[in-house]
C-alpha positions in Angstrom: 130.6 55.6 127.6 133.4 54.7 125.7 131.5 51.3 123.8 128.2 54.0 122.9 130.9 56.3 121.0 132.4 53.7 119.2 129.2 51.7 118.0 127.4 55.8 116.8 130.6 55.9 115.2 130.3 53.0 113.0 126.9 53.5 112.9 128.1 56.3 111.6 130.4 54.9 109.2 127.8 52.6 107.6 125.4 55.0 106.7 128.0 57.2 105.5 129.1 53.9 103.3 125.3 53.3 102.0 124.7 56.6 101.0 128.0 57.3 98.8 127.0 53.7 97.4 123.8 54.9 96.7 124.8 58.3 95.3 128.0 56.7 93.7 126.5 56.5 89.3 128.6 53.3 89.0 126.5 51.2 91.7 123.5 53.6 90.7 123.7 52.1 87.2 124.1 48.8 88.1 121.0 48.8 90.1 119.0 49.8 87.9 120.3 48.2 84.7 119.8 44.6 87.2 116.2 45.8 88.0 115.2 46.5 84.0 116.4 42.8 83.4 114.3 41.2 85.6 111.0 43.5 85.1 112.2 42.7 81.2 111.9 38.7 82.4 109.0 39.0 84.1 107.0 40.9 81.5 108.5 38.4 79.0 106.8 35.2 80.6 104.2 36.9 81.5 103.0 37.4 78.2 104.7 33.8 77.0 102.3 32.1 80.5 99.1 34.0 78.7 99.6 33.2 75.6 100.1 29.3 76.3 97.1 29.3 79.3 94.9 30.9 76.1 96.3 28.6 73.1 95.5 25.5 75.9 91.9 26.8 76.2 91.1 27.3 72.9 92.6 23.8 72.0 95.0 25.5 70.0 98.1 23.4 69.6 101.2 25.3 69.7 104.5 24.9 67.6 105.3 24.8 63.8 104.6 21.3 62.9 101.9 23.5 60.7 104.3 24.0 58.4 104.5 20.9 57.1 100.8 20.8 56.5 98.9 21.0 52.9 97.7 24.6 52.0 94.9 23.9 49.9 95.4 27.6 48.5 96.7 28.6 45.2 99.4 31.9 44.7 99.1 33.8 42.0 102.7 34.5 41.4 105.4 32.4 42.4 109.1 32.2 41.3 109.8 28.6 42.5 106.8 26.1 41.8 104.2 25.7 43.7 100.9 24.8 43.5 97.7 23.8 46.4 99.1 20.6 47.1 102.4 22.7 48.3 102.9 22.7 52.5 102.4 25.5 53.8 106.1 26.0 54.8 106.6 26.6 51.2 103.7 29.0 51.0 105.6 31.0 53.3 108.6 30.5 51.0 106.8 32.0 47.8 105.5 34.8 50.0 109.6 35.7 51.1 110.8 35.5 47.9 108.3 38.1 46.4 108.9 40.0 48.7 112.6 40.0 48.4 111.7 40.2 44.6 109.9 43.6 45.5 112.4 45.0 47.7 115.4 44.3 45.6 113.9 45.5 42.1 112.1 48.5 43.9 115.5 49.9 45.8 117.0 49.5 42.6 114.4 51.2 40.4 113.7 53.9 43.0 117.3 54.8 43.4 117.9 55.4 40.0 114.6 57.7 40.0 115.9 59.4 43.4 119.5 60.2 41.9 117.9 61.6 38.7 115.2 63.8 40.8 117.8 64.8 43.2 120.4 65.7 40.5 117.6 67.5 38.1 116.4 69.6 41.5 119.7 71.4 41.3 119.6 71.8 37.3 120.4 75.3 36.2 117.3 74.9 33.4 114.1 76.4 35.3 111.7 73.9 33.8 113.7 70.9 35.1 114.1 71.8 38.4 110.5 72.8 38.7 109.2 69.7 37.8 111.6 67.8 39.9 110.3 70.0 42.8 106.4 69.2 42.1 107.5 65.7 41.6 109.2 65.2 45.3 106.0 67.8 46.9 103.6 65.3 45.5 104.8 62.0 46.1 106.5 63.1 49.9 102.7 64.6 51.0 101.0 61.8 49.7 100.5 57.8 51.9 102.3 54.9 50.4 99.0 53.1 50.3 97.6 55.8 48.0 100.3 56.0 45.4 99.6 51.8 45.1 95.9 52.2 44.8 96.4 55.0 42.3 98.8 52.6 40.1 96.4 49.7 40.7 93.0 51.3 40.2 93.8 54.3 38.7 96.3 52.8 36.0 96.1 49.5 35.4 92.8 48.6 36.0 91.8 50.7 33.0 94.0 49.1 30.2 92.6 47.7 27.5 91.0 44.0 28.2 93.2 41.0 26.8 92.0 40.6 23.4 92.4 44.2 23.2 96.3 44.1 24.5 98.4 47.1 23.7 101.6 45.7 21.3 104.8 46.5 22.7 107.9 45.3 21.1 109.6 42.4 21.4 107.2 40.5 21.1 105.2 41.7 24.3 102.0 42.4 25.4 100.2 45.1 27.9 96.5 44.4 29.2 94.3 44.6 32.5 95.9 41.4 33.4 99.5 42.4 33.3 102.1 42.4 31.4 103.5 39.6 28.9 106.7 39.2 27.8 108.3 36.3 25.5 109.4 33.3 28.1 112.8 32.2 28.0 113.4 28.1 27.8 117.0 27.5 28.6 118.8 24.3 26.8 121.1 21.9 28.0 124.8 24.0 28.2 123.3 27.5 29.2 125.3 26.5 32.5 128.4 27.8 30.6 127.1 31.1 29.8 126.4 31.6 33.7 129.7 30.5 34.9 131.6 32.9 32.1 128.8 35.7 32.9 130.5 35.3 36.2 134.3 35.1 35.4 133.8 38.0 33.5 132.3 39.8 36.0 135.7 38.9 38.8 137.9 39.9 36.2 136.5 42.9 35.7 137.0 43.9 39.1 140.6 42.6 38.9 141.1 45.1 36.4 139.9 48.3 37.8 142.0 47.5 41.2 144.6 47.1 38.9 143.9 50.4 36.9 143.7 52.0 40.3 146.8 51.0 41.5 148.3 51.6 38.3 147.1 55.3 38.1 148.5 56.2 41.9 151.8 54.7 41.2 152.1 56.0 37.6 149.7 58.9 37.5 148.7 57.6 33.8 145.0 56.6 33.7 143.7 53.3 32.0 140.0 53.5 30.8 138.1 50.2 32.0 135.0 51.6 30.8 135.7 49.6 27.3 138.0 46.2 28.6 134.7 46.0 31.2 132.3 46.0 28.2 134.3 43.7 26.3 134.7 41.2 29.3 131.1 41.2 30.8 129.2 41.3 27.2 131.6 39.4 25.0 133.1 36.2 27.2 129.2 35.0 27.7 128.4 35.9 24.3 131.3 34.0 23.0 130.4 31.0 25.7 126.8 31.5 23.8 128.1 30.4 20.6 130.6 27.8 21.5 127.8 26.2 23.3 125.5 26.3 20.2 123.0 29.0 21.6 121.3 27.1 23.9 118.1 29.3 24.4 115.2 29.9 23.1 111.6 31.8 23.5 107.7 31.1 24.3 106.6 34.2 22.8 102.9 35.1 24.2 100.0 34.6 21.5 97.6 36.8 21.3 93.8 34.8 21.1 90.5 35.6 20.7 89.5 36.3 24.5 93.4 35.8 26.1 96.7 35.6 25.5 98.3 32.0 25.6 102.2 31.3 25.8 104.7 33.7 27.3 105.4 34.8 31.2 102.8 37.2 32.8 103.8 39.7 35.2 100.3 40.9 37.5 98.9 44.0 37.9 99.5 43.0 41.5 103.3 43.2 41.2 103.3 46.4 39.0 101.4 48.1 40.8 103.2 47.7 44.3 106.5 48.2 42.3 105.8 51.5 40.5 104.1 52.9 43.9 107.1 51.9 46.2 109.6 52.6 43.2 108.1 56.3 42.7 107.4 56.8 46.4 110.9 56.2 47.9 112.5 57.7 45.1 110.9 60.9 46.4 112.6 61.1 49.9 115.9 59.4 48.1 115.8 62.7 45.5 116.2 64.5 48.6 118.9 63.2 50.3 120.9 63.1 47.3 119.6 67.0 47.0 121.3 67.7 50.5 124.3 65.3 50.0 125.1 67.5 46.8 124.6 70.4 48.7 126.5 69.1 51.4 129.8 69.2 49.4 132.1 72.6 49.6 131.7 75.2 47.2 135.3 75.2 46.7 135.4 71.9 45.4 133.9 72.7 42.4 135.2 76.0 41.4 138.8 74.1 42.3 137.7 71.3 39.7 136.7 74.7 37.3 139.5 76.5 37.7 141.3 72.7 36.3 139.3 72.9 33.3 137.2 69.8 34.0 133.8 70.1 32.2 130.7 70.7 34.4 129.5 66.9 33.9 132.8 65.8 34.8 132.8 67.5 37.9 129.8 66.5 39.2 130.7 62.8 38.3 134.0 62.8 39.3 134.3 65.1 42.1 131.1 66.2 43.4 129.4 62.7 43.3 132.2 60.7 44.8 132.1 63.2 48.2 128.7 63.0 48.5 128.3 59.7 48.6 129.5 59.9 52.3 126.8 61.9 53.1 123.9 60.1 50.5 124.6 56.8 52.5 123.7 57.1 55.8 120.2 57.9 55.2 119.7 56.1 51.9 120.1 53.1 54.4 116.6 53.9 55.7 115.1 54.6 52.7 116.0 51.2 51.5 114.7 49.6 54.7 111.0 51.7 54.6 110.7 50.3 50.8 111.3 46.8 52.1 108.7 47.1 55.6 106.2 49.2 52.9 106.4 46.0 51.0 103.8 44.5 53.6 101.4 46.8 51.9 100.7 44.2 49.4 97.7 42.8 51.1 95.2 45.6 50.4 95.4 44.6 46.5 96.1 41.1 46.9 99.8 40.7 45.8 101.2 36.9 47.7 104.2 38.9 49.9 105.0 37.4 52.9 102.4 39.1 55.0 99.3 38.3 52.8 100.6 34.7 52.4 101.3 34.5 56.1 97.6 35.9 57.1 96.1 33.2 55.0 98.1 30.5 56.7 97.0 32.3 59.8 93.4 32.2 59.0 93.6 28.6 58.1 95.9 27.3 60.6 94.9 29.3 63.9 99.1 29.2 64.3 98.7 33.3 64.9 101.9 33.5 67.5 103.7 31.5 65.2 103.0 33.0 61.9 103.6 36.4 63.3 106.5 35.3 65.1 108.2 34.4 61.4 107.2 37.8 60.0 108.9 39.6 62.7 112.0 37.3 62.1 112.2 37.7 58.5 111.7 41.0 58.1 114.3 41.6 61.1 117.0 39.5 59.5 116.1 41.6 55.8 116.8 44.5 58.1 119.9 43.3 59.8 121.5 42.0 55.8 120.4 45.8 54.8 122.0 47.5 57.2 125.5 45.6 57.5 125.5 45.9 53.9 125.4 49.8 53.3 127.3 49.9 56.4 130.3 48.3 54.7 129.6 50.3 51.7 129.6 53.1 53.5 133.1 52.0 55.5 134.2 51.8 51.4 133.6 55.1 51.0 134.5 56.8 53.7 137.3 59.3 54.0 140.7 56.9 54.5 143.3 59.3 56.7 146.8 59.3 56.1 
């Protein structure tokens, strides 16, 4: 009798153990965070045992030594030189640089457009704000892939032909076929320009951190707006001359039926680059909208009651604090430009993807192709991020 109450009283024990482990959230979690990883594993080689059982039946060779093969396909714009004879490694190469050309010149574009919109939205003149507002209604409401077939077909598609090119100055030229512009042919010393252009530049930061430091020790304000002009324009044009002006131009030539000489920028390009410029500065117009917005009232009748003129108070007190606000979700906007990019196959502009699908089409290599757009745009992403993160960390508020 004695040996049945002992064993239903560790019976009892253990199932009282089991059940506070399995009501207890710590072992809970564990459990299930253990049963996700391997259901993770197992839907990961299933899909890797597939994909190799189908690539073996369609005598489909797996890996990139592809990469190294010849293209056979010409790109219409490149920035490094390329030509059919090029692997197609390098293919892919000209398609990620145009499409880092894209992203940087569109976030750069579209954020001046965005802070100008945003700013004008809030204007006190009635036919500024207005047309800010119907500008932001109309480009938020309307698909990216619109605004680039409205630029491409819509715009630039009905320019004069080339013999009839519009004259623009400086010697350039605006047609059907693009836009051409005076090439220019650097001599033997430009080097030095470079490295001044670049001296000139770490100097002038030098000397703002110094005018900074100056002004919360001293409380007397050094203007660097003029020592920064002088340093970033006048060292490289002063390298310029000592090195006997070592550049010159292939101005573009205007024929009978084309235009001969000169660099030629493609409808392609400009079109994607006006539509993403135009339709992210919408949303970024926005946030800088609600990042002004987002800045106490009593900031700026404080900055009033001071005597500080209305533009200087929105540049130097209204601007500054809503930065902390602007950045967060600018980040976004900057990484939506750069994944819109990919657009650039529906009117033929050599970005990554449309490259990429080519090599596909040739190659078979679809896992592997797609498997490098994924990691590209994904590192693109990851640069992005980290980097307006740490501009943001600049920014932020700094307790005492």
């Amino acid at each position: 009798m004695t040996h049945q109450v002992a064993d239903s009283s560790s019976l009892t024990r253990s199932g009282w153990s089991f059940q506070s482990a399995l009501y207890d959230p710590t072992i809970r979690g564990i459990f299930f965070q253990a049963l996700t990883i391997v259901l993770l594993v197992a839907l990961i080689w299933s899909i890797a045992h597939n994909t190799a059982v189908n690539l073996a039946r369609a005598n489909i060779a797996s890996g990139f030594g592809f990469l190294n093969g010849r293209a056979g396909f010409e790109i219409g714009q490149s920035l490094i030189q390329y030509s059919s004879d090029s692997t197609y490694g390098r293919a892919l190469l000209v398609g990620f640089l145009n499409t880092l050309l894209i992203a940087v010149t569109g976030i750069i574009t579209a954020t001046i457009i965005g802070f100008i919109i945003g700013i004008g939205r809030l204007s006190r003149n009635w036919l500024i704000a207005k047309l800010c507002t119907v500008y932001v209604e109309v480009f938020r409401n309307i698909p990216p892939l619109l605004v680039i077939f409205f630029w491409y077909s819509g715009v630039l598609a009905i320019l004069p032909n080339a013999r009839d090119s519009l004259h623009l100055p400086l010697g350039s030229y605006l047609n059907n076929r693009g836009l051409a512009f005076p090439k220019p042919i650097f001599g033997d010393g430009f080097w030095l320009v470079g490295v001044t252009f670049v001296v000139a530049i770490i100097a002038t930061v030098i000397t703002a951190r110094w005018a900074h430091r100056r002004q919360a020790a001293t409380g007397q304000p050094f203007h660097t707006i003029w020592v920064s002009i002088g340093l970033i324009v006048g060292l490289p044009l002063l390298a310029f001359l000592i090195a006997g002006a070592p550049l010159s131009f292939d101005f573009p030539v205007a024929g009978k039926f084309n235009l001969t000489g000169g660099s030629v920028i493609g409808p392609e390009f400009m079109s994607l680059f006006l539509a993403l410029s135009f339709y992210t500065a919408a949303f970024i117009a926005e946030i800088v909208r609600s990042g002004i917005r987002g800045v106490p009232k009593g900031q700026t009748e404080a900055a009033a009651a001071l005597g500080l003129h209305p533009s200087a108070i929105t540049r130097l007190v209204v601007i500054p604090q809503a930065f902390r606000i602007i950045i967060p979700p600018l980040s976004s906007q900057y990484l939506n430009l750069t994944k819109n990019s990919s657009l650039a196959i529906a009117i033929g502009f050599a970005d990554l993807v449309a490259v990429g699908s080519t090599t596909l089409n040739q190659t078979g290599q679809s896992v592997e192709v797609i498997l490098i757009w994924m990691v590209i745009y994904l590192a693109i992403s990851i640069v992005t991020s980290l980097l307006m993160n740490w501009f943001n960390a600049k920014m932020a508020l700094v307790e005492r």
